[in-house]
C-alpha positions as CSV (number, residue, x, y, z in Angstrom):
1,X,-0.9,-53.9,67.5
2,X,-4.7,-54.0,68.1
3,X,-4.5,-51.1,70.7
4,X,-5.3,-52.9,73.7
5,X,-6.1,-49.9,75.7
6,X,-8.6,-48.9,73.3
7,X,-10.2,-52.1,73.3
8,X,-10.1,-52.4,77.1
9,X,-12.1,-49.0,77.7
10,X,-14.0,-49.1,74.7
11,X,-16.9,-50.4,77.0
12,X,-16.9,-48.2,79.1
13,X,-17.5,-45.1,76.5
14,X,-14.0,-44.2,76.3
15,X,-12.6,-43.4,72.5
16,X,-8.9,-42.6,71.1
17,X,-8.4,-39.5,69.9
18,X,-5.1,-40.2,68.2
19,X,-2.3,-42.6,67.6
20,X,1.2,-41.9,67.4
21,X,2.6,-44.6,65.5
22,X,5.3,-44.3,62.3
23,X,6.0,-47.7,61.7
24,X,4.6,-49.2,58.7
25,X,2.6,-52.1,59.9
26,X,1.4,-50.9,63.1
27,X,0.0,-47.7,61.5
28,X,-2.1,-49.9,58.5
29,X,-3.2,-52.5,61.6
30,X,-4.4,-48.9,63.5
31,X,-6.0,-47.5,60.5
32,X,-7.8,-50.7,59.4
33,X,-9.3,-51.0,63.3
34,X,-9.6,-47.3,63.9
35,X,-10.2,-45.4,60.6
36,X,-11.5,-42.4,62.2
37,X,-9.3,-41.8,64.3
38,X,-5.8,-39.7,63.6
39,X,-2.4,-41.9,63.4
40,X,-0.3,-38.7,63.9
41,X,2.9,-40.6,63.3
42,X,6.0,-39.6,64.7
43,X,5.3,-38.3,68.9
44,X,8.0,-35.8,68.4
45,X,7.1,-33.9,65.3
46,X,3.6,-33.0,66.4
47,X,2.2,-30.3,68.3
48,X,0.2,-31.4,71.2
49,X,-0.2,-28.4,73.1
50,X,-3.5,-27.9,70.8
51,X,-4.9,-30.9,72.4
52,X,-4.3,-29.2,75.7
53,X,-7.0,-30.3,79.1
54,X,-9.1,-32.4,75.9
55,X,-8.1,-35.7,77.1
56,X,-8.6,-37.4,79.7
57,X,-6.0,-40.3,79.7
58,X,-2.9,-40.4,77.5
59,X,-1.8,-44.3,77.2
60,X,1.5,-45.0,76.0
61,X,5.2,-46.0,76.2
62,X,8.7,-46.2,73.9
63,X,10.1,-48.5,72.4
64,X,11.6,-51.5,74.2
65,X,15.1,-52.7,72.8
66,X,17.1,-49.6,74.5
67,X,15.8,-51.1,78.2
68,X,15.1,-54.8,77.4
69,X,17.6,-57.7,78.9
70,X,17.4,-59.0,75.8
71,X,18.9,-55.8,74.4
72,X,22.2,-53.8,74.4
73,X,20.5,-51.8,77.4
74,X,22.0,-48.3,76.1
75,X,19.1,-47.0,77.8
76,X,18.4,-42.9,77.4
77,X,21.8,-42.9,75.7
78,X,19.8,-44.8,72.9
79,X,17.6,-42.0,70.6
80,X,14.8,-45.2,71.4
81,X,15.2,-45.1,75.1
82,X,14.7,-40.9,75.0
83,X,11.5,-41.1,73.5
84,X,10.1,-42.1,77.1
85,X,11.3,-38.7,78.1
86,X,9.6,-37.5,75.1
87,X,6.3,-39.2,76.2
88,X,6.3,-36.8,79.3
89,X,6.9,-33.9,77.0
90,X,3.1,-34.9,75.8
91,X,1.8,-35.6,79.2
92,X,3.5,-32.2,80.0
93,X,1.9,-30.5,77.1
94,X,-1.7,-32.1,77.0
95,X,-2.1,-32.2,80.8
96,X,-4.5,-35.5,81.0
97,X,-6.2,-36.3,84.6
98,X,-4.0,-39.6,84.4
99,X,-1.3,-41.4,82.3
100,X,-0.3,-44.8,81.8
101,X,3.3,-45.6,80.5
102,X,4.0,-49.2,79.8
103,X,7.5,-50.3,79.4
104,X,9.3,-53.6,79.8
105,X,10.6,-54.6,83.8
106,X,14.2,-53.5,82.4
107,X,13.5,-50.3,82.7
108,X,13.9,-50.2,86.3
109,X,16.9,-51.6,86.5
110,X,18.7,-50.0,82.9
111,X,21.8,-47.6,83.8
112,X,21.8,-49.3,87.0
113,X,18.4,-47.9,88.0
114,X,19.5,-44.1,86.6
115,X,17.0,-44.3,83.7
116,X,14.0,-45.2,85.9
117,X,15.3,-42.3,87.7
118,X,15.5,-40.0,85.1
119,X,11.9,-40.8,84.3
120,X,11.0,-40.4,87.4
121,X,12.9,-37.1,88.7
122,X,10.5,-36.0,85.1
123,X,7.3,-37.1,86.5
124,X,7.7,-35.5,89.3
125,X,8.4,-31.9,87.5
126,X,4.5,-32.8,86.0
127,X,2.9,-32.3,89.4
C-alpha cells in the first residue's frame, strides 16, 4: 500500500527506516514512494538486533487471512497467523519506545480468543 503510517507522521518529522515487505506489488508501490528507504523483504530472514534502541516506533502487523471471518481462521496454526508472533520477535529485538500492531477484529476472537492470548501472554514477556 501507500504506507499509511508513514504518511500519517511524516508531518510531524517522523521517517521510515525500513519496510519489510516480500510481495511483489507492495514492494515496487514502497520503492516507487519511498526509494531511500530499505524494503528488507521477508521480517524473518533479517537481522534486526543491529537496529537495536535506533527506532523509535516499529508499525506493523501480519497478514490477515489466518484470523479473518472471512477466512479458514487456522489462526497461529497457519505459518501467516505466526508471523504476528514473529513481529514481537522484532519488537523484542529492536526494543522501540512504542509499537503499533494492526490486525483485523478476528483476531480477538480466532482459536476462541487463544491467539489473542498467545499474542498477548508475548507482549507481556517485552516489559
Amino acid at each position: 500500500g501507500v504506507e499509511a503510517a508513514t504518511v500519517a507522521w511524516h508531518p510531524l518529522g517522523w521517517e521510515a527506516v525500513a519496510f519489510a515487505e516480500f510481495d511483489k506489488f507492495p514492494s515496487a508501490v514502497l520503492a516507487h514512494h519511498y526509494p531511500d528507504v530499505p524494503n528488507v523483504g521477508d521480517v524473518t530472514k533479517y537481522d534486526w538486533k543491529q537496529h537495536e534502541g535506533e527506532i523509535e516506533l516499529i508499525v506493523g502487523g501480519s497478514p490477515c487471512q489466518s484470523f479473518s471471518v472471512a477466512g479458514k481462521r487456522l489462526g497461529m496454526d497457519d505459518p501467516r497467523g505466526n508471523l504476528a508472533l514473529e513481529y514481537l520477535k522484532v519488537v523484542r529485538d529492536v526494543k522501540p519506545r512504542w509499537f503499533i500492531y494492526e490486525n483485523v477484529a478476528g483476531l480477538l476472537s480466532s482459536g476462541g480468543g487463544r491467539d489473542f492470548g498467545a499474542f498477548l501472554g508475548e507482549v507481556e514477556k517485552l516489559g
